[in-house]
C-alpha positions as a Markdown table, in Angstrom:
| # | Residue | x | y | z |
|---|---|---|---|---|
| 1 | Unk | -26.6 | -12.1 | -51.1 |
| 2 | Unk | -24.9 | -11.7 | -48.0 |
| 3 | Unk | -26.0 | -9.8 | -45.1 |
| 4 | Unk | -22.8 | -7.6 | -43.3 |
| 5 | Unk | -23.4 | -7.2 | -39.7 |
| 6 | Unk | -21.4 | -5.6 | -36.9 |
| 7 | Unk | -22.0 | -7.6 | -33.9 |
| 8 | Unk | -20.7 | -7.1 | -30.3 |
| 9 | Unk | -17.4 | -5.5 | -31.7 |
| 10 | Unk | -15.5 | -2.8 | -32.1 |
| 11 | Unk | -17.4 | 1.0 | -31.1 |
| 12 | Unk | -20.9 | -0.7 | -31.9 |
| 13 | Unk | -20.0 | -3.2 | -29.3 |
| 14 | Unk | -19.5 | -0.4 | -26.4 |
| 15 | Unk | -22.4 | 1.2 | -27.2 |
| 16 | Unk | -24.8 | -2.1 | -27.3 |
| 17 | Unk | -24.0 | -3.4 | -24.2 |
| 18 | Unk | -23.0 | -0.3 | -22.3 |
| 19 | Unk | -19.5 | -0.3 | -22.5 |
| 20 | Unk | -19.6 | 3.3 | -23.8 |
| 21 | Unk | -21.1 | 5.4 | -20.9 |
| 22 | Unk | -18.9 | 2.8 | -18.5 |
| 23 | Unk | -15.9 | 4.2 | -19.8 |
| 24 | Unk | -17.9 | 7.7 | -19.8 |
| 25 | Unk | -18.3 | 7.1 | -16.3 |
| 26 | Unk | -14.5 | 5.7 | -15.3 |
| 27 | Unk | -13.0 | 8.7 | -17.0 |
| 28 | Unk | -15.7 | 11.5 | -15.3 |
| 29 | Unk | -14.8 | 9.5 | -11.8 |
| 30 | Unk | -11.4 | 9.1 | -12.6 |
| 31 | Unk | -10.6 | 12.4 | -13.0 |
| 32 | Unk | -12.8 | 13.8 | -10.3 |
| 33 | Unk | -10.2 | 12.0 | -8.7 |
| 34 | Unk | -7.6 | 12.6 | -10.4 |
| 35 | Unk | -8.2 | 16.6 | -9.6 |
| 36 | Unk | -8.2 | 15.9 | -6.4 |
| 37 | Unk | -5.0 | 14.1 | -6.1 |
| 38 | Unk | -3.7 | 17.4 | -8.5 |
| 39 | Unk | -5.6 | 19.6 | -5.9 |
| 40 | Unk | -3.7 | 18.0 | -3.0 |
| 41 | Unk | -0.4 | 17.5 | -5.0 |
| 42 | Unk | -0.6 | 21.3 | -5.3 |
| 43 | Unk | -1.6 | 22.8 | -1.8 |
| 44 | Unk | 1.4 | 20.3 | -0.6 |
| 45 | Unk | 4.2 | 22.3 | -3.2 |
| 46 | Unk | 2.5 | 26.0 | -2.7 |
| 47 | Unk | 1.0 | 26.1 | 1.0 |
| 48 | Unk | 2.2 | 23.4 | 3.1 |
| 49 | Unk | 6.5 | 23.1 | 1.3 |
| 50 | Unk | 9.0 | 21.4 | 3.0 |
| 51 | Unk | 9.2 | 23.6 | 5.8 |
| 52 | Unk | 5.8 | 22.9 | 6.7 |
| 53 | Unk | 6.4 | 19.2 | 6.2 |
| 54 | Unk | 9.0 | 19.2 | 8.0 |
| 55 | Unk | 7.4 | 20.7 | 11.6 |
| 56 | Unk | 4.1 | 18.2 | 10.6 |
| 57 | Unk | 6.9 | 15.2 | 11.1 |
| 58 | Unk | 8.7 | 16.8 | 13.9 |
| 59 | Unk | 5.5 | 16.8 | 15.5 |
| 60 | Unk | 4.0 | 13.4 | 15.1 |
| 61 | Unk | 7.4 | 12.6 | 16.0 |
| 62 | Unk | 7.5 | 14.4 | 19.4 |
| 63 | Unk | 3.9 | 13.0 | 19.8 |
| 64 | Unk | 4.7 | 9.0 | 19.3 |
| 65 | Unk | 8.1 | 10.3 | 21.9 |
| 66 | Unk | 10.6 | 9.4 | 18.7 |
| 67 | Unk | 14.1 | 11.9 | 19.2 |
| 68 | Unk | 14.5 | 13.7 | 15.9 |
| 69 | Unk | 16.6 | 15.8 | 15.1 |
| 70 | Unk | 16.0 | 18.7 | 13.2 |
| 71 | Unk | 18.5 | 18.9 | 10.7 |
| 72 | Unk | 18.1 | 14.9 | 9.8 |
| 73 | Unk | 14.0 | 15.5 | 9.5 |
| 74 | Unk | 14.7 | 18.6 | 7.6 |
| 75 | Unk | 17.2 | 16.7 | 5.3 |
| 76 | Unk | 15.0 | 13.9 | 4.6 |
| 77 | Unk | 11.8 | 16.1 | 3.7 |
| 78 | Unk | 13.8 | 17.4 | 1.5 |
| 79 | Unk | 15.1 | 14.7 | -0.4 |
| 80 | Unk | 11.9 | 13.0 | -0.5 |
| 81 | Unk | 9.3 | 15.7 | -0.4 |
| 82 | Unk | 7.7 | 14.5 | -4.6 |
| 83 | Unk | 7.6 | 10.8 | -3.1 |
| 84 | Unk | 6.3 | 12.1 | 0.2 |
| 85 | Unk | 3.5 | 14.7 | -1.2 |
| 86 | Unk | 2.6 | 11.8 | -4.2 |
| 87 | Unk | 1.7 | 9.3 | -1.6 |
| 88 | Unk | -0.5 | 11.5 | 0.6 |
| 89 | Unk | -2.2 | 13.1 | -2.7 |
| 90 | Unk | -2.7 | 9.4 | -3.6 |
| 91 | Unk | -4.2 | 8.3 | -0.5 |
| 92 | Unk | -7.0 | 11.5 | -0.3 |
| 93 | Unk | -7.7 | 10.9 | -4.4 |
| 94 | Unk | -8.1 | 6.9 | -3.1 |
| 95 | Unk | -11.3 | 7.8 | -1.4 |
| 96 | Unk | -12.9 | 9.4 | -4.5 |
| 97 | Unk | -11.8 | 6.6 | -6.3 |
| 98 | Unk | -13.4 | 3.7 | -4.0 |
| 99 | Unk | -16.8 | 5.8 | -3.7 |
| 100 | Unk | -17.0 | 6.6 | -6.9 |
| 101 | Unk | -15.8 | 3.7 | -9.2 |
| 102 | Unk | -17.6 | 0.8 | -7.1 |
| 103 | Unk | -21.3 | 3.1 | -6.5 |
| 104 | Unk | -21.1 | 5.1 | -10.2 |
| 105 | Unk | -18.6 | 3.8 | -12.9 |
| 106 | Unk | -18.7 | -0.3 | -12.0 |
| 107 | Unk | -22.2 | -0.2 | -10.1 |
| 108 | Unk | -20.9 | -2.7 | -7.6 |
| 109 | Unk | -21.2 | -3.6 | -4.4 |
| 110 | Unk | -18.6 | -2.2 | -2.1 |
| 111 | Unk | -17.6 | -5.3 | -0.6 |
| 112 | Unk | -14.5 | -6.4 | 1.7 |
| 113 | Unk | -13.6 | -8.7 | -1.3 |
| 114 | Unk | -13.7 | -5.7 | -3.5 |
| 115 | Unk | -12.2 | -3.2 | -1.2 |
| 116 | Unk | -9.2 | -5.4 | -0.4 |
| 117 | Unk | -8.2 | -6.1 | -3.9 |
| 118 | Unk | -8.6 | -1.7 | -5.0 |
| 119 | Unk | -6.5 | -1.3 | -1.9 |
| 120 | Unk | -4.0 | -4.1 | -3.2 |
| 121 | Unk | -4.2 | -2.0 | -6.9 |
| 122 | Unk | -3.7 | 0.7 | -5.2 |
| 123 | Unk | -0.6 | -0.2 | -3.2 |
| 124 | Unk | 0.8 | -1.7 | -6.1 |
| 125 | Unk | -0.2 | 1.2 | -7.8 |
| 126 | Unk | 1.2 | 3.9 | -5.8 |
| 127 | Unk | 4.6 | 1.8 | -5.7 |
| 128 | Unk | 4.8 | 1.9 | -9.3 |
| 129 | Unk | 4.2 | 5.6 | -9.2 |
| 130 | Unk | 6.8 | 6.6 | -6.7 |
| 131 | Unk | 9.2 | 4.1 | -8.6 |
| 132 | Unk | 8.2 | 6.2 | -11.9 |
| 133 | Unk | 8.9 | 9.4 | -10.1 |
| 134 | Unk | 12.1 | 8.6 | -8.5 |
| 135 | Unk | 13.7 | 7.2 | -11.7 |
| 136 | Unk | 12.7 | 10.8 | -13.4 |
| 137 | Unk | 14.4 | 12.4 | -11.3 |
| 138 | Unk | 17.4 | 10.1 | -11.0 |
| 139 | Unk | 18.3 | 9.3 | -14.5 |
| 140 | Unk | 16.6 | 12.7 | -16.2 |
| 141 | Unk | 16.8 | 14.9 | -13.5 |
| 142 | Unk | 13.6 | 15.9 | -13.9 |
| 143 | Unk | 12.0 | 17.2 | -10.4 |
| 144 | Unk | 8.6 | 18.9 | -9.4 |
| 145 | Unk | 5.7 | 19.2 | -11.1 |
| 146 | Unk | 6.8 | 17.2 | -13.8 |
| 147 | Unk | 7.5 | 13.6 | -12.3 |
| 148 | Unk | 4.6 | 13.9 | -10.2 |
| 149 | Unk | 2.4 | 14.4 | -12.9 |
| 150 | Unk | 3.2 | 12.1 | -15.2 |
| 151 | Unk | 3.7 | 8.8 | -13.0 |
| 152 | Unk | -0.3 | 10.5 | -11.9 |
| 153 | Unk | -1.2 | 9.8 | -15.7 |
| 154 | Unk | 0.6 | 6.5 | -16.0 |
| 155 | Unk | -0.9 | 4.7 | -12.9 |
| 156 | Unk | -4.3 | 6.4 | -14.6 |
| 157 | Unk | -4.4 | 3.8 | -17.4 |
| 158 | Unk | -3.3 | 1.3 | -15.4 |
| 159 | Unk | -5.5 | 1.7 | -12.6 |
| 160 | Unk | -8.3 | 1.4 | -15.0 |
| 161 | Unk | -7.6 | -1.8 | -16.6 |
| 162 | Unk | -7.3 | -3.2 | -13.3 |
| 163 | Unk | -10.1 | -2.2 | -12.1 |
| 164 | Unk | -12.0 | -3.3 | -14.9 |
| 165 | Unk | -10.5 | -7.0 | -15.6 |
| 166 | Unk | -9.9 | -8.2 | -11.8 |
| 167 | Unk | -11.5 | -5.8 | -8.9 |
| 168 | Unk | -14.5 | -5.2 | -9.9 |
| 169 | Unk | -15.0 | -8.1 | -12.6 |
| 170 | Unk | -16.8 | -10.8 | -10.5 |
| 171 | Unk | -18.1 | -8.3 | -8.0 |
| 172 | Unk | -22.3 | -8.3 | -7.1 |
| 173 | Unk | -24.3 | -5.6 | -9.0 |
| 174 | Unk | -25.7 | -2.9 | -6.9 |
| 175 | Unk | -29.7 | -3.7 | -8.4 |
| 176 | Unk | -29.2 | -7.4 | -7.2 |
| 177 | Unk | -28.5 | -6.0 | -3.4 |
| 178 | Unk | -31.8 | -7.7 | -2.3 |
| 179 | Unk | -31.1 | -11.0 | -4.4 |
| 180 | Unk | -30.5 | -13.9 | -2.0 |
């Protein structure tokens, strides 16, 4: 008589070795994040707009002494405002991400080695999303909300499996912090 058994795969798998409540813990991280970035992404369309933009860049160009004209900064915003408000949503959700996946999701140490190579996902990352917005609105036309959004869920699942298999794979638990 054989004897079936399940092993380390498939769901019994995740929940032996704690696979499970890391993913639990990704997703609740990931989109505490991800709200934020949606938080952000909408205070830029609804409060700040391009007019607001645009006087934030004429400023920080009159304070670095660069001579802009109005109509070209305006023009620019414009054109650019889903690339413009994706990256600086990105950059604000970045910090929840850091914090949160290396201390809670991954239980890492937040080392250099490990903040270099989320910063390099992350670059990588955020070029991939503004490459995925500006082809939506280039070959479908699509603008607003809806590129923004969906190159934000994309870079989601991607993000993940990066983290997991190369940034934090070989990185130091946080209980062995007071191993030599």
């Amino acid at each position: 008589m054989s004897v079936v058994t399940c092993g380390n795969s498939g769901i019994f798998g995740l929940l032996k070795n704690g696979e499970f409540l890391r993913i639990v813990r990704f997703l609740i991280v990931g989109g505490l994040a991800t709200l934020v970035d949606l938080a952000v992404t909408v205070f830029m369309f609804q409060v700040v707009g391009t007019d607001g933009l645009s006087s934030c860049v004429l400023a920080l160009a009159g304070f670095v002494g660069a001579d802009c004209s109005v109509e070209a900064v305006s023009d620019a915003v414009c054109r650019y405002f889903e690339e413009t408000v994706s990256v600086i949503s990105f950059c604000v959700a970045f910090s929840v991400s850091f914090f949160g996946h290396s201390r809670v999701t991954f239980r890492k140490k937040g080392t250099v080695d490990v903040f270099m190579k989320l910063i390099t996902l992350s670059v990588v990352t955020l070029c991939l999303r503004a490459g995925i917005i500006s082809m939506m609105k280039i070959w479908l036309g699509l603008y607003g909300y809806v590129p923004v959004v969906s190159a934000m869920v994309i870079v989601t699942v991607l993000s993940y499996a990066g983290s997991k298999y190369w940034v934090f794979r070989k990185a130091a638990d946080i209980a062995d912090k007071n191993k030599g």
